[in-house]
C-alpha positions in Angstrom: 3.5 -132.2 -29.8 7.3 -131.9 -27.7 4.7 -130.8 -24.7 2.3 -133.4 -24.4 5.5 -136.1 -24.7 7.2 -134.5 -22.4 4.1 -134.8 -20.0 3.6 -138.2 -21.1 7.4 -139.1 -20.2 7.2 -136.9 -16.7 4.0 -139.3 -15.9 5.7 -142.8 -17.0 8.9 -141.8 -14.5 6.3 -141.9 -11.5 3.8 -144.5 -12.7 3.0 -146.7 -9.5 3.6 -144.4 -6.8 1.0 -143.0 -4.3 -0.7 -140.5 -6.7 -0.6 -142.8 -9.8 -4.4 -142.8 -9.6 -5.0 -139.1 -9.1 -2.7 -138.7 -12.0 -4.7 -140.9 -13.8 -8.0 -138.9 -13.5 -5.9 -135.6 -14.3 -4.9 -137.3 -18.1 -8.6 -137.4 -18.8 -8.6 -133.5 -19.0 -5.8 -133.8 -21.7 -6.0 -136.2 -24.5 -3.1 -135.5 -26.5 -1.0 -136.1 -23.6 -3.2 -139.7 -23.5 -2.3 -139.9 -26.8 1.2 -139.6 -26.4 1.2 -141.9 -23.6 -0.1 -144.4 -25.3 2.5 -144.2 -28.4 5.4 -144.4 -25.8 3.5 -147.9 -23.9 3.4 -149.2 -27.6 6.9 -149.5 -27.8 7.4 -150.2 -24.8 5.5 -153.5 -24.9 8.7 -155.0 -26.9 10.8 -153.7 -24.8 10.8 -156.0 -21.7 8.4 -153.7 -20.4 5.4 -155.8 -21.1 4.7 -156.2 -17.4 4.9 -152.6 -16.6 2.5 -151.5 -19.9 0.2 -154.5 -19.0 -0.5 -153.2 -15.3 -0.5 -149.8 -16.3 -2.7 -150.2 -19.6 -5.7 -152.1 -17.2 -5.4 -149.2 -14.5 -6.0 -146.5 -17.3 -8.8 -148.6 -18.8 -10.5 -148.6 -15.6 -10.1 -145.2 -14.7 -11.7 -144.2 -18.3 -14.4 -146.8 -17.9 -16.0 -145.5 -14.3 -14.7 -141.9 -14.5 -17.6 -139.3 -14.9 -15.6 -136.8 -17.0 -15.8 -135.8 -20.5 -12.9 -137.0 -22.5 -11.9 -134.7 -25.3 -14.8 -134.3 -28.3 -17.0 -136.8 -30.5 -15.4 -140.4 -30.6 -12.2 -139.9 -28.0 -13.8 -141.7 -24.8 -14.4 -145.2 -27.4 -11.1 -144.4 -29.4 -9.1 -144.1 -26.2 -10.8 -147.0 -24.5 -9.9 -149.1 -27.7 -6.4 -148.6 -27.6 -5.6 -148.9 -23.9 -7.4 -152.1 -24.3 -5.5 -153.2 -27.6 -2.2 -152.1 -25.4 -3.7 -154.3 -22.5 -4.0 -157.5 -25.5 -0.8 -157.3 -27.0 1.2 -157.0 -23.2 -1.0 -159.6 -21.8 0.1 -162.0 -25.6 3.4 -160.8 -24.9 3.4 -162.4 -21.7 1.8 -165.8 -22.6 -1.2 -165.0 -20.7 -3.3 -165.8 -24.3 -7.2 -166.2 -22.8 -6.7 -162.4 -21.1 -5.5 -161.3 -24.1 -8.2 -162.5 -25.6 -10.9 -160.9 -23.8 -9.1 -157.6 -24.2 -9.8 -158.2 -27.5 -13.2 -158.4 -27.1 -13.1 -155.0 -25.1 -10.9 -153.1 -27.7 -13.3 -154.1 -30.7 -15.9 -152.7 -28.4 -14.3 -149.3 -28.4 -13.1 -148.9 -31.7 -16.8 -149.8 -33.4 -18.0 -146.7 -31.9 -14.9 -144.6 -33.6 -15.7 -142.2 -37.0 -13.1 -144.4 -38.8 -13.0 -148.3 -37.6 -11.3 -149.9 -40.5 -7.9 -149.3 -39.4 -8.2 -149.6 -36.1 -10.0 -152.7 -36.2 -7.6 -154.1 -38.6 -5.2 -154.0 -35.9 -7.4 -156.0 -34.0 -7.5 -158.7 -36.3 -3.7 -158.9 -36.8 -3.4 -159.7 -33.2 -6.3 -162.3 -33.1 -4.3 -163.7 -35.5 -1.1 -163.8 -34.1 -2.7 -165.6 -31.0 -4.0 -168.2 -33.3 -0.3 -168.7 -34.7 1.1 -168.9 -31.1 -1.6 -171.6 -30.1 -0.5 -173.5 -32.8 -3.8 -173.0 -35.0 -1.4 -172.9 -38.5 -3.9 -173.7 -41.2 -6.2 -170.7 -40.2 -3.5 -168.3 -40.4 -2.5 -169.8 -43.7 -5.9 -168.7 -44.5 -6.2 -165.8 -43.0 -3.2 -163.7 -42.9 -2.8 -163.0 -46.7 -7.0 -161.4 -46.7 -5.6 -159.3 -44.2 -2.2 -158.4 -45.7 -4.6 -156.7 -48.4 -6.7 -154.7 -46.2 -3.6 -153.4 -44.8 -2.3 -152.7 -48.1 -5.7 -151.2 -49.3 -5.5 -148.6 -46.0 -1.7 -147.6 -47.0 -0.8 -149.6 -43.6 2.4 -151.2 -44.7 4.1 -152.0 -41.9 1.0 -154.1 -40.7 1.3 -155.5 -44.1 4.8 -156.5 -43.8 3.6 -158.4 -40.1 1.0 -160.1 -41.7 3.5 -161.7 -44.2 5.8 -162.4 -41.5 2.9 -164.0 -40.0 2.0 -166.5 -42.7 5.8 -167.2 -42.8 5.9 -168.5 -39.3 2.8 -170.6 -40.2 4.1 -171.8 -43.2 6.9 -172.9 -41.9 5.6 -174.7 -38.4 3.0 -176.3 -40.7 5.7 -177.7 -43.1 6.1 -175.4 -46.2 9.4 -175.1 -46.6 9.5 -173.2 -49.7 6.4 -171.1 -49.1 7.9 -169.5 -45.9 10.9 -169.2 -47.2 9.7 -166.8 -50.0 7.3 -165.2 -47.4 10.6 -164.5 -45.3 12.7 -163.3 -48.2 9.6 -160.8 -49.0 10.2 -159.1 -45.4 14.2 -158.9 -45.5 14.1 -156.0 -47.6 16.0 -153.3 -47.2 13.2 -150.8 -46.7 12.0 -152.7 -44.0 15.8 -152.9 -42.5 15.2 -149.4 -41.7 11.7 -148.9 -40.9 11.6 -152.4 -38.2 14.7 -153.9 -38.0 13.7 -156.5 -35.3 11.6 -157.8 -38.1 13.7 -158.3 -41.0 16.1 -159.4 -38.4 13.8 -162.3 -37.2 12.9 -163.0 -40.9 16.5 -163.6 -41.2 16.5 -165.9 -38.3 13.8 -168.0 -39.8 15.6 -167.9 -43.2 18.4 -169.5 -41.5 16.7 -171.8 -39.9 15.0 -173.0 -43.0 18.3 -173.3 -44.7 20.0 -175.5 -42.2 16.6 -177.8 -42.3 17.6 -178.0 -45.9 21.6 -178.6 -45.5 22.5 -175.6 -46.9 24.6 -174.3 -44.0 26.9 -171.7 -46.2 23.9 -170.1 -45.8 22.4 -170.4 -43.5 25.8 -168.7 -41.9 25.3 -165.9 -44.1 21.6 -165.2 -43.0 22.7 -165.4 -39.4 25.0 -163.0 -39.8 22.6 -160.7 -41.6 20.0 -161.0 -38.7 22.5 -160.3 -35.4 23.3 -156.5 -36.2 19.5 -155.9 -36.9 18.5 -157.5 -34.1 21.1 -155.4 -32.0 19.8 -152.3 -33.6 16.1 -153.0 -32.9 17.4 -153.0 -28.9 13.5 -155.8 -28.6 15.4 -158.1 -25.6 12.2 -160.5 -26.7 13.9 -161.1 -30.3 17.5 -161.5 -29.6 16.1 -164.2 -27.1 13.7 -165.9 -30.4 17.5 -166.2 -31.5 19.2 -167.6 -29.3 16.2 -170.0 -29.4 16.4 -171.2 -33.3 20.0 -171.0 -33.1 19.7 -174.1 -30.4 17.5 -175.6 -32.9 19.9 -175.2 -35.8 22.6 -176.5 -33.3 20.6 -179.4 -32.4 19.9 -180.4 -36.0 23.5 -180.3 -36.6 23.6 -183.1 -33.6 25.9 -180.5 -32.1 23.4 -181.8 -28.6 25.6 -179.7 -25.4 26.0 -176.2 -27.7 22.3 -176.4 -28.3 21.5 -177.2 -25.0 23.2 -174.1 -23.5 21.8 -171.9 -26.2 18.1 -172.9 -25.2 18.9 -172.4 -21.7 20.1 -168.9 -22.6 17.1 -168.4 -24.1 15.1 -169.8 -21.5 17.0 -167.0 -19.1 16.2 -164.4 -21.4 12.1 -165.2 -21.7 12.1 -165.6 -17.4 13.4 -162.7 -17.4 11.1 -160.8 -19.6 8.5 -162.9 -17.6 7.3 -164.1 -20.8 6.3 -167.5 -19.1 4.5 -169.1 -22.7 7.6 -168.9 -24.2 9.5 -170.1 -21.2 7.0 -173.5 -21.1 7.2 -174.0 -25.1 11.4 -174.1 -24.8 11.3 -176.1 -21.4 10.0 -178.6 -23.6 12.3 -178.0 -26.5 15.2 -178.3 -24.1 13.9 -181.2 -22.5 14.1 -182.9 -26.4 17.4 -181.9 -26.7 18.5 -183.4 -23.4 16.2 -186.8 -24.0 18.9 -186.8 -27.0 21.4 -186.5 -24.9 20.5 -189.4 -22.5 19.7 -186.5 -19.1 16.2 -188.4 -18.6 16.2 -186.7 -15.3 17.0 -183.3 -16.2 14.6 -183.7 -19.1 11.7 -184.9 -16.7 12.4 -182.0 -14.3 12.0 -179.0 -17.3 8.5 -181.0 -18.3 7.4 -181.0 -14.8 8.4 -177.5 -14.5 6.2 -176.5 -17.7 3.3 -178.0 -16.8 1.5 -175.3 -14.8 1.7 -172.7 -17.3 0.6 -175.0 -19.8 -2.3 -175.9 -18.0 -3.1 -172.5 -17.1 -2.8 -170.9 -20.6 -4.4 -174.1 -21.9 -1.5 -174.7 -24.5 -3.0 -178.0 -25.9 -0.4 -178.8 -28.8 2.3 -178.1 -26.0 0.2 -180.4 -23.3 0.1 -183.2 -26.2 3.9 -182.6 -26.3 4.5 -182.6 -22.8 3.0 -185.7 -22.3 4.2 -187.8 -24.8 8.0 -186.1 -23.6 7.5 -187.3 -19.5 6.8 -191.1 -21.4 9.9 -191.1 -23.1 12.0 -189.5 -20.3 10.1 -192.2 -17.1 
């Protein structure tokens, strides 16, 4: 309820100081407030908060993990240790740190098998397992994948997980060359319905729309889609999806051979991920930049953003983005 929010809210506001650990071990004693805790680091994960709900979701985990005291009644301790880890996965994704994601994965699954109703919750697993696949550039299996999931989301009335998964397969579809397939995926998520119930996403469906359209020439609209996608973006208030746009709009740019606007607009974007400390994304457009300024004859400046890269692609073992990298330094020595 209001109270247990509130409580939640009061305990965010002083996350981090001296106490944070005793306050920790005093939540145990009152899972709703747990509860609403963990709806608030949900949305914050979006949010350019990811660091903050990353840091905070592993301390929590811990503290459940070795405490001694009884959580709430039948299945709260595994529910509860499922979903700080699942908040743990998707801030660790958020910030491009994919193989710690991964393993809390792993740990959520653990927690939710023990739960009196998995299906849901592991469902949710799933759909972020696949959304790492789709960020490492493994296309085909999420071709595969995503639509088998769309239906058990639809089968357990989830449709807002249903509507990600199709968003999902767009993105696939459309890195893996399927112009017209990810187009209607897209179209399927612009609704208006969805406008109102996740805006960020019909927004970046939008996006992707008109960046498909401008792949195809058709640049009335594209236009149109664009301007569609800005107000929905601006509503959602996600910092990490106004930055995705800036991003395909220096692609679109670029394609247009429109070379110093696109430049600018993927170093916008590239000031936007930093900042959000999303340092995957930062590494993919490094190299996206360093294209566009290859085009532009800057071998030097080019050189510099594939050198700069290179760690975080090395550490988060991005190995289509390595390939790139490498085949990007040749052209720019």
């Amino acid at each position: 309820g209001g109270e247990a929010l509130a409580q939640a809210r009061e305990y965010l506001a002083h996350v981090g100081g001296e106490t944070a650990n005793a306050e920790r071990e005093l939540l145990l004693e009152k899972p709703d407030v747990l509860q609403s805790l963990c709806g608030l680091l949900r949305d914050m994960v979006d949010c350019g908060e990811a660091p903050l709900v990353c840091q905070e979701a592993i301390a929590l985990y811990r503290s459940i993990s070795t405490s001694d005291r009884p959580l709430g009644a039948f299945d709260d301790r595994d529910y509860f240790l499922g979903e700080i880890a699942l908040l743990a996965a998707m801030s660790s994704r958020t910030l491009g740190k994919r193989s710690e994601a991964d393993l809390w994965l792993d740990r959520a699954e653990a927690g939710f098998r023990h739960t009196v109703n998995p299906a849901p919750l592991l469902a949710g697993v799933t759909y972020q397992r696949l959304a790492l696949r789709c960020e490492a550039g493994r296309h085909e299996e999420v071709i595969e994948l995503a639509p088998m999931l769309a239906s058990s989301f639809a089968k357990l009335n989830m449709r807002s997980e249903q509507t990600k998964c199709i968003f999902l397969e767009g993105l696939a579809l459309k890195e893996g060359g399927r112009s017209e397939a990810a187009l209607a995926a897209f179209e399927s998520v612009k609704g208006a319905e969805i406008s109102d119930r996740d805006p960020d996403l019909a927004g970046l469906a939008l996006v992707n729309i008109a960046d498909l359209h401008v792949a195809a020439g058709r640049e009335e609209l594209a236009g149109s889609a664009y301007g569609e996608a800005l107000p929905l973006l601006k509503r959602g208030r996600k910092p990490a999806a106004l930055a995705h746009l800036k991003g395909v709009i220096g692609e679109t740019l670029q394609r247009q051979g429109r070379l110093s606007a696109s430049i600018e607009a993927y170093r916008d974007a590239i000031k936007d991920y930093v900042a959000l400390e999303m340092s995957s994304w930062v590494a993919y457009l490094r190299l996206v930049l360093a294209q566009a300024l290859l085009q532009a004859g800057q071998a030097r400046e080019a050189e510099w953003q594939i050198l700069s890269a290179l760690p975080t692609i090395d550490q988060e073992r991005m190995v289509p983005e390595g390939f790139a990298a490498v085949a990007l330094l040749k052209e720019s020595i």
